[in-house]
C-alpha positions in Angstrom: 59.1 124.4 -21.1 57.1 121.4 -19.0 55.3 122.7 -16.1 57.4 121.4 -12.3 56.6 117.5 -11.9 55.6 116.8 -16.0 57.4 114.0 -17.8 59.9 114.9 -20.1 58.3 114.4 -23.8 61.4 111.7 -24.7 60.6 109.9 -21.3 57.0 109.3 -22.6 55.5 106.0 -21.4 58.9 104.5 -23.3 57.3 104.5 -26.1 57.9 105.1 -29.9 58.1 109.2 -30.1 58.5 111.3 -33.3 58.4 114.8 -32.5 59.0 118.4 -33.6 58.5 121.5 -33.0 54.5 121.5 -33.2 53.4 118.0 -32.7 54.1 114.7 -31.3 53.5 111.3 -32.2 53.8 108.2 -30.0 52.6 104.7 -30.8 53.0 103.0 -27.4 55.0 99.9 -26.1 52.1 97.5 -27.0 51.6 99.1 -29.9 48.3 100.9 -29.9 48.6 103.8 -31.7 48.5 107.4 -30.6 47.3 110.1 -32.8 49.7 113.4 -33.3 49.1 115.6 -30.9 50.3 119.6 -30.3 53.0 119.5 -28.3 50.9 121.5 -25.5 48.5 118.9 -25.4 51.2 116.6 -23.9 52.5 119.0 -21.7 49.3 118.8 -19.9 49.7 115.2 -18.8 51.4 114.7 -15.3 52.7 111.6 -14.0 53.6 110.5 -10.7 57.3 109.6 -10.0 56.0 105.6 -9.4 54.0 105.7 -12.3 56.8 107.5 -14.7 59.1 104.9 -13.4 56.9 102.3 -14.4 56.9 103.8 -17.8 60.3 104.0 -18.2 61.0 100.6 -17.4 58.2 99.2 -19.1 56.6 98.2 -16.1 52.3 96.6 -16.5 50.3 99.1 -15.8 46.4 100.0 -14.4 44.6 102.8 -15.1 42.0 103.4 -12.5 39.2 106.0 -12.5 38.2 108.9 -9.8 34.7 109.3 -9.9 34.4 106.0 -7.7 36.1 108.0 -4.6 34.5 111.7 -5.2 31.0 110.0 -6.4 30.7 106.5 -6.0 31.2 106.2 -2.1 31.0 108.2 1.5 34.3 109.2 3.0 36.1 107.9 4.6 34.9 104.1 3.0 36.2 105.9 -0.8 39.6 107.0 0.5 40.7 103.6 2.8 39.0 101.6 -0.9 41.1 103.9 -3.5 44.3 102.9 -1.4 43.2 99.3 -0.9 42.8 99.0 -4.5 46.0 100.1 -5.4 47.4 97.7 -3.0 46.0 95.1 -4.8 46.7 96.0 -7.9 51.0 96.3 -6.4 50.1 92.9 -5.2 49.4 91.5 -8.3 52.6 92.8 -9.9 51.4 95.9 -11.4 51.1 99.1 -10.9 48.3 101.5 -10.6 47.4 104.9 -12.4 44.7 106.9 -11.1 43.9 109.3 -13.0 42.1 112.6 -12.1 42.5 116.5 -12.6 44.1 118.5 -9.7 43.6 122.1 -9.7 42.9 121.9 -14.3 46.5 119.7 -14.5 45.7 115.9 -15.6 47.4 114.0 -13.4 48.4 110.2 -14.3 48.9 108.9 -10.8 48.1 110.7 -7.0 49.9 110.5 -3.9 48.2 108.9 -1.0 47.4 112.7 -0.1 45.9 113.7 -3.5 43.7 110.9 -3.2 42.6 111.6 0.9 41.9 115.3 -0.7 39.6 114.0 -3.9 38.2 111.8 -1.0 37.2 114.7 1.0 36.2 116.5 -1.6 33.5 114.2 -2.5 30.9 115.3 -4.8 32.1 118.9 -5.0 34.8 117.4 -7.6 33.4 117.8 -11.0 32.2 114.6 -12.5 34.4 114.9 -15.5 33.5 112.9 -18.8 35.0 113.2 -22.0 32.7 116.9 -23.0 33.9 118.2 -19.5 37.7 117.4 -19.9 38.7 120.9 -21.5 36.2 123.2 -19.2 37.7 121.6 -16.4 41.3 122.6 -17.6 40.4 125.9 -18.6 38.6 126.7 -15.2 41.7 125.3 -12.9 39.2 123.0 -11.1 39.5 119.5 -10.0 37.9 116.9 -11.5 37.1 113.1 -10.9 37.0 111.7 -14.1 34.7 109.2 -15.1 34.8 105.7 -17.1 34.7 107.7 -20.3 37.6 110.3 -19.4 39.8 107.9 -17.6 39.8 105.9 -21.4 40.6 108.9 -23.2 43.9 109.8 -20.4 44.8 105.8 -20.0 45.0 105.9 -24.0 47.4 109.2 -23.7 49.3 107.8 -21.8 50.0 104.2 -23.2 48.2 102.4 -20.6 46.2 100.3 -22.3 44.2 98.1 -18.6 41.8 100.0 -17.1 40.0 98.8 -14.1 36.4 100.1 -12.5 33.7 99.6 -10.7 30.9 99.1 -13.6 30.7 100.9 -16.5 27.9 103.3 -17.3 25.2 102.5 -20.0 21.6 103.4 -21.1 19.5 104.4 -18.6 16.2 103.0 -17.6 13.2 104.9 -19.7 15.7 105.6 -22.3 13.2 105.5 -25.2 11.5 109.3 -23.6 15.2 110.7 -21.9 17.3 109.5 -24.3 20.0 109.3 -21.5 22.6 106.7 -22.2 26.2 106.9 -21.0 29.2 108.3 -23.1 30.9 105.6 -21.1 29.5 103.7 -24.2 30.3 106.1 -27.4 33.8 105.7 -25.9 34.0 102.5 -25.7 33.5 102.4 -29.5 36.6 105.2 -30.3 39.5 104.4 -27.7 41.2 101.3 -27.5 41.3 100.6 -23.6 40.3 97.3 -22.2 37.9 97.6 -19.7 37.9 95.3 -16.5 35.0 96.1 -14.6 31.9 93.8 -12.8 29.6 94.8 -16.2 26.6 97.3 -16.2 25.4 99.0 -13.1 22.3 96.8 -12.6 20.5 100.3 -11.6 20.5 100.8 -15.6 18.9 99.0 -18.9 21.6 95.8 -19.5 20.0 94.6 -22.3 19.6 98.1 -23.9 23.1 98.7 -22.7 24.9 95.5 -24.2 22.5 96.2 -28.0 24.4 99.7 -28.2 27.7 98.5 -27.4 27.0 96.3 -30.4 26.3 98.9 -32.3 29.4 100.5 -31.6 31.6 97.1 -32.4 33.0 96.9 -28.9 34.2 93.0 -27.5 32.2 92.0 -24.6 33.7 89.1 -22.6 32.8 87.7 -19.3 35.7 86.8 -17.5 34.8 83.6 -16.1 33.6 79.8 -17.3 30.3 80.8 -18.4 28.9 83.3 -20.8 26.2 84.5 -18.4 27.1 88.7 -18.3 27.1 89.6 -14.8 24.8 92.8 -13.0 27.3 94.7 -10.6 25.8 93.8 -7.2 24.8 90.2 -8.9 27.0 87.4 -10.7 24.0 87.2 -13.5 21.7 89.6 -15.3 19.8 87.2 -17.5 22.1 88.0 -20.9 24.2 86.8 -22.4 28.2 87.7 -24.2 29.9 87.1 -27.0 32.6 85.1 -25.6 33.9 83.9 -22.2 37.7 84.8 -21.2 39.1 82.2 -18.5 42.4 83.1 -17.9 44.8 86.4 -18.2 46.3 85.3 -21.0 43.7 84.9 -22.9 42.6 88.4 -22.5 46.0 89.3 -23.2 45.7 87.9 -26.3 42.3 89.5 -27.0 43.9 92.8 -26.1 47.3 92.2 -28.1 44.8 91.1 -31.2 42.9 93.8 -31.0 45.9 96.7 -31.2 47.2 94.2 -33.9 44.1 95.1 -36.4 44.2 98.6 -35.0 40.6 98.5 -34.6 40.8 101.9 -32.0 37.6 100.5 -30.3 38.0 99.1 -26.4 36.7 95.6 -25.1 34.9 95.2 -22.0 35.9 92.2 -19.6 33.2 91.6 -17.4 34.1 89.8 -14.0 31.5 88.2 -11.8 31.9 89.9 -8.4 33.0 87.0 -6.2 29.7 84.7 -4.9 30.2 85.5 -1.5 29.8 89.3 -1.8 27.4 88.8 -4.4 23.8 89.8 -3.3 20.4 88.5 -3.6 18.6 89.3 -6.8 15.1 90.2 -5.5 16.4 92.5 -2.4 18.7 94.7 -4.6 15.9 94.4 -7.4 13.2 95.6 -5.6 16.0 98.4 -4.1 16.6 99.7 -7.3 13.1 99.7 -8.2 12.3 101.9 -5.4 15.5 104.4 -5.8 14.4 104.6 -9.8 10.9 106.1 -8.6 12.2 108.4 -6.2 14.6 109.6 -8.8 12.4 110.5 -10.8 9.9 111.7 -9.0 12.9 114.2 -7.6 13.5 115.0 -11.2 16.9 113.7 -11.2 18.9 112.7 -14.4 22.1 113.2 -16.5 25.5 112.9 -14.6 23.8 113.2 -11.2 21.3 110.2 -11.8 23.7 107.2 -11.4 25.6 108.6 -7.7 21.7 109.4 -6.5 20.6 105.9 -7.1 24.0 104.0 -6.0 23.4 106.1 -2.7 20.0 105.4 -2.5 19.9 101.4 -3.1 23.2 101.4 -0.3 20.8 102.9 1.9 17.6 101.0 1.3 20.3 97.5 1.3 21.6 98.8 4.9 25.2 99.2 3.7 25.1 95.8 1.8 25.6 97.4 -1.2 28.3 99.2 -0.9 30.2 96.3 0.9 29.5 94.2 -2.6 30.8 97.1 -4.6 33.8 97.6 -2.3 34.4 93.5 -2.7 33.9 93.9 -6.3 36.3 97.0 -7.7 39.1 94.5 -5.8 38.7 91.5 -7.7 38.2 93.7 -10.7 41.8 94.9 -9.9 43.5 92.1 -9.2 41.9 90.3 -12.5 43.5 93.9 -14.6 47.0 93.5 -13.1 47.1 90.0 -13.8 46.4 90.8 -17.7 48.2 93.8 -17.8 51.4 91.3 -16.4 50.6 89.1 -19.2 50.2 92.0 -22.0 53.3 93.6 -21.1 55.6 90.6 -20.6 57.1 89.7 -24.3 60.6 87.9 -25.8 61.0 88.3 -29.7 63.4 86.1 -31.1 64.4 86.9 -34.5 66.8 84.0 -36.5 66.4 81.1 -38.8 64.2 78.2 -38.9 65.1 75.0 -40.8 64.6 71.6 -42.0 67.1 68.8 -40.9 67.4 65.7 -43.0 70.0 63.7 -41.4 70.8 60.5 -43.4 72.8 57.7 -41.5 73.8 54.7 -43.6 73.5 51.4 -42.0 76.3 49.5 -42.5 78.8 50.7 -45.8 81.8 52.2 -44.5 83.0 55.7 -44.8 85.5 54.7 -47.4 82.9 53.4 -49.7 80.1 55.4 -49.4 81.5 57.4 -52.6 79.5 57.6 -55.8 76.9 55.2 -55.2 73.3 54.8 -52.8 73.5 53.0 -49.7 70.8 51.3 -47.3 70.0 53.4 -44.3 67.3 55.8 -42.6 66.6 59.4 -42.9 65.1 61.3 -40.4 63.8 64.8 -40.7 63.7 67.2 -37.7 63.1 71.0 -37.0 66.2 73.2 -36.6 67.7 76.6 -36.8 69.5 78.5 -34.1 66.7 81.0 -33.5 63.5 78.5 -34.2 65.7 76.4 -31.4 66.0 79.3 -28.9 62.4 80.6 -29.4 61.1 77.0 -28.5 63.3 77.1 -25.5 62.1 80.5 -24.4 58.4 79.2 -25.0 58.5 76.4 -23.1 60.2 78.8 -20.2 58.1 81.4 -20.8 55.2 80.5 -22.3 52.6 82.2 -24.7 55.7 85.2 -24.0 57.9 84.4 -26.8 57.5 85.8 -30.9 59.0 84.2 -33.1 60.2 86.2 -36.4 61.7 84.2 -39.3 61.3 83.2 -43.5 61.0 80.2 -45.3 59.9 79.8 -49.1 56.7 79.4 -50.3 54.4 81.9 -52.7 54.5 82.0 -56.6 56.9 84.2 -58.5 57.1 85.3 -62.1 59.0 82.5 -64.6 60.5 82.8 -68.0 60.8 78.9 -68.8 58.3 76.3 -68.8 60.4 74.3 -66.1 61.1 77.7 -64.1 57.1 78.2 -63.8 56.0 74.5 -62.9 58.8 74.5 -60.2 57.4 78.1 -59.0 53.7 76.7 -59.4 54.7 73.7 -57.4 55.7 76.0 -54.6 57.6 75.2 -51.5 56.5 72.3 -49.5 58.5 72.7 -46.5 57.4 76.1 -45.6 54.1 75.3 -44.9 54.8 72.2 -43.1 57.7 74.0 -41.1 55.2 77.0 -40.3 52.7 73.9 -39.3 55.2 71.8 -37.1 56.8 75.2 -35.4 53.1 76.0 -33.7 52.6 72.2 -33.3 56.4 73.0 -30.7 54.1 75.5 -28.6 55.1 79.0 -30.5 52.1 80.2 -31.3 53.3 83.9 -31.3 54.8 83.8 -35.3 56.0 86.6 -38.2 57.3 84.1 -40.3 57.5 85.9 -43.5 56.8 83.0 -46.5 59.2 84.7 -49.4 58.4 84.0 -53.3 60.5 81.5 -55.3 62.7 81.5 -52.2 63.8 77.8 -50.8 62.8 77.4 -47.5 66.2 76.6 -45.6 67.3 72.9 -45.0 70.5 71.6 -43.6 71.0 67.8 -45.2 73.6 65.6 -43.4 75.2 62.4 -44.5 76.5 60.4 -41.5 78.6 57.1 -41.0 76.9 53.8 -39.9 78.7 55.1 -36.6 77.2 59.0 -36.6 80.3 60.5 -37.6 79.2 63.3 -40.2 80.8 62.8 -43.8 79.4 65.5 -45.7 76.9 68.4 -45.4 74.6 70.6 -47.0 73.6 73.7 -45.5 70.7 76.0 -47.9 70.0 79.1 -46.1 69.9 81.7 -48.5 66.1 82.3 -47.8 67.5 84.3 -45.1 69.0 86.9 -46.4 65.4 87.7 -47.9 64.2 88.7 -44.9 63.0 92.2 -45.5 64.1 94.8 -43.0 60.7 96.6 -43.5 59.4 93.3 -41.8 61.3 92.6 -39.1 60.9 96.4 -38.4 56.7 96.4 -38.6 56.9 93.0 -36.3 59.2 94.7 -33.5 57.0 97.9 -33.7 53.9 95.7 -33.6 54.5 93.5 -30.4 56.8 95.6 -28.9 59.1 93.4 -27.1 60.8 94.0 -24.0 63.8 91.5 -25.1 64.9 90.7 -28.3 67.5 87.5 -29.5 68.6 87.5 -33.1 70.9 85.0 -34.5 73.7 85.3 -37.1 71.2 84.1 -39.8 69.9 87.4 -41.1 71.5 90.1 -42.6 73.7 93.1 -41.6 71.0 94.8 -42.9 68.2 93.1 -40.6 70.1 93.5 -37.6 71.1 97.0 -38.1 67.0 97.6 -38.3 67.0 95.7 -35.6 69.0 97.7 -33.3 67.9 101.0 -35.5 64.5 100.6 -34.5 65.4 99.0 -30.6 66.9 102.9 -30.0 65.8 104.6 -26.6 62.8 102.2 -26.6 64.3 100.4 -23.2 64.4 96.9 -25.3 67.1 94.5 -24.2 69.3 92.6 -27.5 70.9 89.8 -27.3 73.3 88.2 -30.5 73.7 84.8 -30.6 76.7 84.2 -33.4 75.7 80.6 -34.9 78.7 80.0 -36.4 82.6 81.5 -37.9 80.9 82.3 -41.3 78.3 84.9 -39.8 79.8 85.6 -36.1 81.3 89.0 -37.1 78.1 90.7 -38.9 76.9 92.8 -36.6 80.7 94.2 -36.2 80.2 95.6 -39.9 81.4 98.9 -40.4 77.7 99.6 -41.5 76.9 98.7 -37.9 79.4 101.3 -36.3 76.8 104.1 -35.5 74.3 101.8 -33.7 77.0 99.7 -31.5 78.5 102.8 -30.6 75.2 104.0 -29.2 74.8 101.0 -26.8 72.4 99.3 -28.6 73.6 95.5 -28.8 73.9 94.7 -24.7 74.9 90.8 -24.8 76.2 88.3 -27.5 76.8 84.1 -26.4 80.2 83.3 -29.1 82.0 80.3 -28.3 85.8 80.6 -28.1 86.3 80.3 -32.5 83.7 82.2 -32.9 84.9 85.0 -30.1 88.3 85.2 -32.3 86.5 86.1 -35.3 84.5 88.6 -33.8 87.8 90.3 -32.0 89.4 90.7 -35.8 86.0 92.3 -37.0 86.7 94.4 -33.9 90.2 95.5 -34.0 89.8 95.7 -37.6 86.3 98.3 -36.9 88.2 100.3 -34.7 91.4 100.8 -36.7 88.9 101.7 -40.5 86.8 104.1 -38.0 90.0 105.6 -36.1 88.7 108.9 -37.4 85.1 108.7 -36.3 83.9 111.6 -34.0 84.0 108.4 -30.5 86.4 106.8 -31.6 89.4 110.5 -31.7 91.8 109.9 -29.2 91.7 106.7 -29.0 95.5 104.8 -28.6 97.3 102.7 -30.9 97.9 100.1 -28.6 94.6 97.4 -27.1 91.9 99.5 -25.5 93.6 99.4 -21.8 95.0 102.9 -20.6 98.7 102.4 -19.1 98.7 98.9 -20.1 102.4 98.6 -22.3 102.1 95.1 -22.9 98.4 93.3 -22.8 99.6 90.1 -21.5 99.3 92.6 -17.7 95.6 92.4 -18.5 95.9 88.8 -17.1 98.5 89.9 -14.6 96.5 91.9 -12.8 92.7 90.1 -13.5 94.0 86.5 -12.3 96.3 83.9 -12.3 94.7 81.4 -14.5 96.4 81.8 -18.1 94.0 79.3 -19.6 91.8 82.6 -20.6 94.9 84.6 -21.8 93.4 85.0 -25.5 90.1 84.8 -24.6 90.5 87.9 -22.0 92.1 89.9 -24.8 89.4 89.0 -27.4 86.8 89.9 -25.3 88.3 93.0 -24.5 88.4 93.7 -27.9 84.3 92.4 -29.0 83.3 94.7 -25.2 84.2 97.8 -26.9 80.7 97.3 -29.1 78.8 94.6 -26.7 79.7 94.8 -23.7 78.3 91.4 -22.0 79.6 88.2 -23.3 78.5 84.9 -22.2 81.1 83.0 -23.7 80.4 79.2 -24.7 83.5 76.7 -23.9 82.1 73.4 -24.1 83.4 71.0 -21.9 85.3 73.6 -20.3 82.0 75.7 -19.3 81.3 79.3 -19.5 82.9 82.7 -19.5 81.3 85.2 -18.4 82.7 88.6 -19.5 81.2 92.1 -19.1 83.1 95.8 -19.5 81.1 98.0 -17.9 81.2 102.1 -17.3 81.2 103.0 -14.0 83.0 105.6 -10.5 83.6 102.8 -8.4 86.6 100.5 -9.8 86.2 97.3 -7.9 89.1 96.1 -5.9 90.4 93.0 -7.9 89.7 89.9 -6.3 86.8 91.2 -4.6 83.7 88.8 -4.0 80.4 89.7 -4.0 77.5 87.0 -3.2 80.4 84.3 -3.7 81.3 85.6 -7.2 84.9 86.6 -7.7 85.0 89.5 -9.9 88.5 89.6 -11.7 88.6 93.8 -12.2 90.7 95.5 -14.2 90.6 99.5 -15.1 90.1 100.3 -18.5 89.7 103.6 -20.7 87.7 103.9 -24.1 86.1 106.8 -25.7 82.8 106.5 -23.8 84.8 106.7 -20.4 86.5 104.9 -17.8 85.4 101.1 -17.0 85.8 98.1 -15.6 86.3 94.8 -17.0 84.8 91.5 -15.0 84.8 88.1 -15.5 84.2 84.8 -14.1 84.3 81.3 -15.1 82.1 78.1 -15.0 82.9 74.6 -14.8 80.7 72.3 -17.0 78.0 70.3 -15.4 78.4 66.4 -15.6 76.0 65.3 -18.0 74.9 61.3 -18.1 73.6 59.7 -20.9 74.2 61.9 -23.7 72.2 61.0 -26.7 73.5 64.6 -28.8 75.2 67.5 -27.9 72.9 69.4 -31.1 71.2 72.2 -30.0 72.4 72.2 -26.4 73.9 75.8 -26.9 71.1 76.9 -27.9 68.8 75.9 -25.3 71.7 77.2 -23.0 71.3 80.3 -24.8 67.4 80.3 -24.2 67.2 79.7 -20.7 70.0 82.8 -20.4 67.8 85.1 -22.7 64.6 84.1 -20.1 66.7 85.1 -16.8 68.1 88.2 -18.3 64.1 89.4 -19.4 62.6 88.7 -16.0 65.4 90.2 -14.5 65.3 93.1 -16.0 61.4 93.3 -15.7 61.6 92.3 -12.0 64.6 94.7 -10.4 65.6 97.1 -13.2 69.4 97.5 -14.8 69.9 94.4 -15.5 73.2 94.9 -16.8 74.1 96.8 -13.3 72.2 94.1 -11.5 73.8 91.1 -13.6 76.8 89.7 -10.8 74.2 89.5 -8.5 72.6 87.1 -10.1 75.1 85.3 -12.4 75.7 82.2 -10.4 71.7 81.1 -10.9 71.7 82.8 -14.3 74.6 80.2 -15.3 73.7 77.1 -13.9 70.2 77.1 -14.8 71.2 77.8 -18.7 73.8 74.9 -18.2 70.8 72.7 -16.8 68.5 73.8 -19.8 71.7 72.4 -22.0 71.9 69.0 -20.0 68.8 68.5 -20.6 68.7 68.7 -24.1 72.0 66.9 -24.3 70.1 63.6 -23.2 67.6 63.8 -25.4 67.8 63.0 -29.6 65.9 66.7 -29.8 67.2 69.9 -30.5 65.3 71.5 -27.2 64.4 68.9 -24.9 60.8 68.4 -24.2 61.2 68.4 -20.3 62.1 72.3 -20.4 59.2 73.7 -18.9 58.6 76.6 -16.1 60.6 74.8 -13.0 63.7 76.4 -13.9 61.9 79.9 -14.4 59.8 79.7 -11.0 63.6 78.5 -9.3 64.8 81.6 -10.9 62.4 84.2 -10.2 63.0 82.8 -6.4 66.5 83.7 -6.3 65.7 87.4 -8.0 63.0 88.2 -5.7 
């Protein structure tokens, strides 16, 4: 049994959980992995409600450390910092962990009252690094834990931002006391990223920065110059590796990092802000003086560092600790914003091909048999996922994965002609891998198969456009290893993933396989007849059933398909365990005749057979944004729920046609709406607008479900600005000769995060 107030082992920071009766193994939701641990030792971890939530929902965290209010300041300035910090760190779209042990229980979050009660505490908290974690457990006390510790609990618990003060290092005189911080030793075993204002200038730097070295751990100022700052100052006089300028590119630091699996941390160090920064001989000569009296007093180990941070504060008349106040902020607010970036991720998983679209110049359609014409031939990028990847880049930028094969690698030949055309190799692959990154997706596990062909689609058009024949060669993507897609999902761990009709049954049931109880949004989008209805393989029974598939964009031929696969799924399976019970006649419970379905939902028989198909394809995916063209979009969504909607009803302007259904989860409702079709000018191709519709969608469903939660609850709250702004991303790339116009950028994202927030 979990002790009152622990987290549930299956709730565990969402993550990816084996478990049995002795042990536990998580790898968490950016991938870093955790070693297996007893069950007992998880038991011990405690997490506040806000911070379990944020968990669950895959929220950005920051991990923040204790010893800075018991140690690091007086009270009351350590309680009224500890809260303003966590402010910051909520402003900045986070949300922050501090970590400490209460009464021998590691606790992963504290109330506003556990803090006030560390705060009071002060120094009669035991200053808890990574040797004292157990004794403090076994003895019941409390403990503020330091740099070190906090690493070790963050890393538990799948937080992988930590923010501080400064971290610890070697001490001054270091060559007779030997005293250097385990701050350090950690730093070299425990893949946290450490934001902090660098080394407490009260210790050696340069000592400090050789042993981190040593111990293979990233140093980075976070700033526009390499210059490594000294706590109270913005420079120390060295020097590291490599500057960080933005959040994203720590992100990317971070997310490389887990990706190599190097289990060593990286230290960000931020410059505290010039204004709070103080001057170099006064806090020198400070430090100086507090160093003598230390040791003179005989102080050292653990008590050494809060005797000379209290010392210098009062030899500085406060100043100090008004810099180091100033200083643990910025470091906060510079640790949400990466943790934002680290956490926020779209995988798209689908094809990516070559276009060659040859259009003769002036032969007719009638004679363009059996012989060569002039004309001009123009290759482009294409393939439904490669085309909604590059929309969701350009929508949400540096944020978007792209998973996909093409050809390219030697194979084993028989024949002389079979091994030069394997020697030769595949020359779009390489160019296609080149040109994709050129687009802005930078993010790429595009697997280059052996002997394969990378995909092309070659069209032959009329001096007026009109296609006269086509080739389409995608079998490279049906070569697409499961085992791939699988290690690329578990790697980046998405928050949303989009996979097209492209790639196997096989792929997608992986896909959803490996997407179960992790929290990650799917999303289908069909491509076309011939491959609408795979994931609605009997193969694919167990995992639909289970909820896994949430939204699917078919257009009208496409949604017929997919209701035969459906009706034909449910009548093969009648016998399966969810599916007893179940009546003979459409999924609709006292409904004689379907056609009342439209009766009672609306007057507007236009959508009598698309109603009833999507009734059927909601029984395995229950949101459908369905694709009409010039006739606009259908949104339809079966949903379980107490509360049956009065038909008709309207909520924030949307009329919700309801109708009451029954299925063998239990009973639900059934809403839809419809969207005319903007009025486009200037249309220069219609290719690739879909997807690009699709794309935008995809974007608004991620950051609405990172931003409020449920999104599938949430979704006809938001549908009208959902919709239009995917029908704008499709106008746009309807008046351009591309498949994903250039001009999609973040506008439509920033209009759209307005209207969820």
């Amino acid at each position: 049994m979990l002790r009152a107030g622990a987290i549930p082992f299956r709730r565990l920071a969402s993550a990816n959980v084996h478990c049995n009766a002795q042990s536990l193994t998580i790898k968490n939701r950016n991938g870093i992995a955790l070693m297996s641990r007893p069950m007992s030792a998880f038991a011990s971890l405690r997490f506040s409600e806000e911070v379990r939530l944020a968990l669950d929902a895959k929220k950005p965290l920051v991990a923040l450390e204790s010893t800075i209010i018991s140690h690091g300041m007086p009270y009351p300035q350590n309680f009224e910092t500890a809260i303003e910090v966590e402010k910051v760190v909520r402003d900045n779209g986070a949300v922050p962990a501090t970590i400490a042990i209460i009464d021998g229980q590691i606790q992963i979050g504290l109330s506003q009252d556990q803090i006030r009660d560390l705060a009071k505490l002060g120094r009669n908290a035991v200053k808890a690094s990574r040797r004292d974690l157990a004794v403090v457990m076994a003895k019941k006390q409390t403990g503020a834990t330091t740099v070190s510790a906090t690493m070790i609990l963050a890393h538990r618990a799948g937080i992988p931002v930590f923010a501080t003060g400064g971290i610890g290092g070697v001490h001054r005189g270091y060559e007779t006391s030997m005293d250097a911080s385990a701050d350090l030793t950690e730093l070299g075993r425990t893949p946290v990223a450490v934001v902090c204002a660098g080394v407490k200038s009260i210790l050696d730097i340069g000592r400090t920065l050789e042993f981190l070295e040593t111990q293979g751990v990233t140093v980075a100022t976070y700033g526009q110059t390499l210059d490594f700052p000294a706590f109270f100052t913005r420079t120390s006089g060295f020097k590291s590796m490599l500057k960080i300028e933005t959040p994203k590119e720590a992100a990317e630091l971070i997310a490389a990092n887990h990706a190599v699996d190097l289990q060593s941390g990286i230290v960000f160090a931020v410059p505290i802000p010039e204004a709070d920064a103080m001057n170099d001989t006064l806090v020198g000569e400070a430090i100086d003086l507090a160093i003598k009296e230390s040791n003179e007093q005989g102080i050292f180990g653990k008590e050494s560092t809060p005797f000379l941070l209290k010392r210098v504060n009062e030899l500085t008349g406060g100043n100090s600790l008004k810099s180091n106040i100033a200083l643990v902020k910025q470091n906060a607010s510079v640790a949400a914003k990466i943790a934002k970036d680290l956490s926020i991720l779209i995988m798209v998983i689908g094809g990516t091909v070559v276009d060659i679209t040859a259009t003769a110049h002036e032969a007719s359609s009638d004679s363009m048999l059996n012989s060569s014409f002039p004309g001009t031939a123009r290759i482009s990028l294409g393939g439904v996922g490669r085309n909604v990847a590059e929309g969701v880049s350009k929508l949400h930028p540096d944020g978007c994965v792209f998973v996909s094969a093409v050809g390219g690698g030697k194979q084993a030949s028989s024949t002389a002609n079979e091994k030069e055309a394997s020697d030769a190799g595949d020359l779009f692959g390489p160019w296609l891998i080149e040109e994709v990154e050129r687009r802005g997706l930078h993010n790429l596990e595009i697997h280059m198969v052996p002997g394969a062909r990378t995909a092309t689609y070659t069209a032959l058009h009329d001096v007026t456009g009109n296609l006269l024949s086509a080739i389409a060669d995608m079998d490279v993507f049906e070569l697409l290893p499961p085992t791939k897609v699988k290690e690329a999902i578990i790697k980046h761990k998405p928050s949303t993933i989009c996979f097209d009709g492209n790639i196997s049954v096989e792929c997608m049931h992986t896909i959803l396989d490996t997407c179960r109880g992790q929290n990650i949004q799917t999303f289908f989008e069909p491509t076309s007849v011939a491959k609408c209805a795979r994931p609605l393989d009997a193969s694919m029974l167990n995992v639909l059933l289970e909820g896994n598939l949430r939204f699917a964009s078919p257009n009208e031929f496409e949604l017929q398909k997919m209701a035969i696969s459906a009706r034909k799924l449910v009548s093969q399976r009648r016998d399966h365990l969810h599916l007893k019970g179940l009546h003979d006649r459409p999924v609709m419970e006292g409904l004689h005749d379907p056609a009342d379905v439209i009766a009672k939902g609306g007057e507007n028989l236009a959508y009598k057979g698309l109603l009833l198909d999507a009734l059927s394809v909601s029984q395995f995916i229950p949101t459908l944004f369905i694709k009409l063209g010039s006739e606009g979009v259908l949104v339809f969504q079966r949903m379980t729920s107490d509360i049956i909607p009065k038909e008709g009803t309207y909520n924030n302007g949307i009329l919700q046609s309801s109708i009451c259904l029954e299925d063998w989860r239990k009973s639900s409702i059934a809403r839809w709406h419809s969207f005319p079709a903007h009025k486009v000018e200037d249309i220069k191709s219609v290719t690739g607008a879909g997807d690009s519709f699709v794309a935008s969608v995809v974007t608004s469903l991620h950051n609405l479900e990172k931003t409020i939660g449920a999104c599938q609850d949430r979704l006809w709250d938001h549908i009208d600005s959902i919709i239009k702004d995917g029908q704008t991303a499709a106008a746009l790339t309807m008046q351009t000769h591309e498949t994903v116009s250039p001009t999609l950028s973040q506008s439509l994202q920033a209009k759209r995060l307005r209207s969820i927030s």
